[in-house]
C-alpha positions, 0 to 999 in steps of 0.5 A: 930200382924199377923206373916208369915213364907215363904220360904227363896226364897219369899220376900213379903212385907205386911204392918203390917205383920212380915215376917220371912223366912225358909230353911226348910219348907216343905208340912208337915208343911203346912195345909190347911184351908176349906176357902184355908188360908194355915197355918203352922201345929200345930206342925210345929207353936210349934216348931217356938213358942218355940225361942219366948216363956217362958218355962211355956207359951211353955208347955202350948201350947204343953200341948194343942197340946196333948190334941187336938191330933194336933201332 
C-alpha cells in the first residue's frame, strides 16, 4: 500500500494511506520529482526501510542504492 512520512506536526488523514510522522525530517530528505511528487530521497527512503525489512531484502535495496549512485 501507498506510505507517507510527515512531519510529526502534520495530521493529514488519507483514505488507504498509512501516514507515519518524523521529528527529524529535514530538506535533505526530501526530492523532487519533474511532475512536483515531493518524495523521500533514496537514501533517506533506506534507512526508513531498514525497521520493515529483512536483512537479505535490506542489503538488496542498499546494494541497488550503490549501483544507481543514489546515495
Amino acid at each position: 500500500g501507498i506510505q507517507i512520512t510527515v512531519p510529526s506536526t502534520q495530521t493529514p488523514e488519507v483514505l488507504d494511506v498509512r501516514v507515519h510522522r518524523t521529528n527529524c525530517l529535514t530538506g535533505v530528505d526530501i526530492v523532487e520529482r519533474d511532475d512536483a511528487i515531493r518524495l523521500t530521497s533514496p537514501p533517506r527512503t533506506a534507512f526508513d526501510l531498514a525497521s520493515i525489512l529483512d536483512p537479505d531484502a535490506l542489503g538488496s535495496v542498499f546494494e541497488q542504492l550503490i549501483d544507481e549512485r543514489k546515495w
